[in-house]
C-alpha positions in Angstrom: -6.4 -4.2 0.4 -5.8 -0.2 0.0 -8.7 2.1 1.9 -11.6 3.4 0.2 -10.9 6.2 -1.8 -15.0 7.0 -2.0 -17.2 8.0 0.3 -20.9 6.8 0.2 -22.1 9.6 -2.1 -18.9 9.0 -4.6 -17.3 11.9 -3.7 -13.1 10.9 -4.2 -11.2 11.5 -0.4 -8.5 12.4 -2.5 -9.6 15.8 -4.7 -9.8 18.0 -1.7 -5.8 17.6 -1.6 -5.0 17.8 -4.4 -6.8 21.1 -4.8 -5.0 22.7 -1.8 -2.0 21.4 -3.6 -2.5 23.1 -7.0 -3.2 26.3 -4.8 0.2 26.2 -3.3 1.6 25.5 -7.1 -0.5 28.5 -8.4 0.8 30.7 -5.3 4.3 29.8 -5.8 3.9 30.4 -9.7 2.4 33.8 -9.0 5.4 34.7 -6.4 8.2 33.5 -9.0 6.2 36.1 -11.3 4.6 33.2 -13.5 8.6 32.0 -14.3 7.4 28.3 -14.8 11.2 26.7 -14.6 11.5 27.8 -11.1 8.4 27.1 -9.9 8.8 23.2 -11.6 12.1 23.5 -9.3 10.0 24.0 -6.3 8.0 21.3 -7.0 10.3 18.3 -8.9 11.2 16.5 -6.0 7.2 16.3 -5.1 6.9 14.1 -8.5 10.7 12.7 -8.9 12.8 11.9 -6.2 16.7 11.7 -5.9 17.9 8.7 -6.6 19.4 8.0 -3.1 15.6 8.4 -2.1 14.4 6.1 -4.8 16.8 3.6 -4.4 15.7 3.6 -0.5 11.8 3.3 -1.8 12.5 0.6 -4.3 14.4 -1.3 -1.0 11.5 -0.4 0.7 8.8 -1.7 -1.7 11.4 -5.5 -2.0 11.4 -5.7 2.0 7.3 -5.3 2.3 7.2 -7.7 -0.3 9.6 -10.2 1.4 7.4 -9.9 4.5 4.4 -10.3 2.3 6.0 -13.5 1.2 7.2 -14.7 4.5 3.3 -14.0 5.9 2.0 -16.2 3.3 4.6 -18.7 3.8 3.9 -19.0 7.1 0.0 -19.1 6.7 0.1 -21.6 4.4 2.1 -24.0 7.1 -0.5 -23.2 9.7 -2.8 -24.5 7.6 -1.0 -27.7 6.4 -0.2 -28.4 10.0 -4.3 -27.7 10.9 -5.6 -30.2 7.8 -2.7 -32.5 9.7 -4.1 -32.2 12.8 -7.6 -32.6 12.2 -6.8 -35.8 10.3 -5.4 -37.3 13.4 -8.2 -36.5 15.9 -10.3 -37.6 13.2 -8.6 -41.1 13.3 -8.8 -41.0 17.2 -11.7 -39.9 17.9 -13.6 -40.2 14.8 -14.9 -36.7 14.2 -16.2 -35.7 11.3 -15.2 -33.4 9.0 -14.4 -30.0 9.5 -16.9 -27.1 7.9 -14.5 -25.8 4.5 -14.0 -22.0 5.7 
C-alpha cells in the first residue's frame, strides 16, 4: 500500500513540492535570461534519467518484485502448513474449527 497522499481536509502532501520546485525552474529560467534549452538542460535528468540509471531502476523495480514474490510464496506455505496443522490436532484432540480470519 503507498502512503496517503491527503490529509484530512483534502489538501494533496505533494503540491507544496512541487511549488518550491517550479520556483527553482522559474529562478533558473530567469538566471539563463529566459533561454528555455538551457534551462530544460538543467532540469532533464530530473524527468529522464541516463540509461545506466534507468537500467539500475528497472533492476531495481525486478528485484522488489522477486522479493514481493518470494514473500507471498513463503506466506502462502505458512499457511498451507497452519490448515495442516490444525487438521491434525483436530484429529487428536478433536477441536473444532478454527475462526476463518
Amino acid at each position: 500500500a503507498s502512503a496517503p497522499r491527503h490529509d484530512r481536509r483534502g489538501h494533496d502532501y505533494r503540491k507544496p513540492l512541487g511549488d518550491q520546485y517550479e520556483a527553482i525552474v522559474g529562478l533558473v529560467l530567469t538566471a539563463l535570461h529566459g533561454d528555455v534549452d538551457r534551462t530544460w538542460a538543467v532540469f532533464r535528468r530530473d524527468f529522464f534519467p541516463p540509461e545506466a540509471e534507468a537500467a539500475e531502476a528497472a533492476d531495481a523495480a525486478e528485484a522488489r518484485a522477486e522479493v514481493r514474490r518470494e514473500v507471498r510464496r513463503q506466506q502462502q506455505q505458512q499457511r498451507e502448513q497452519a490448515a495442516k496443522a490444525e487438521v491434525c490436532l483436530q484429529r487428536l484432540f478433536v477441536l473444532p474449527p478454527a475462526a476463518p480470519p
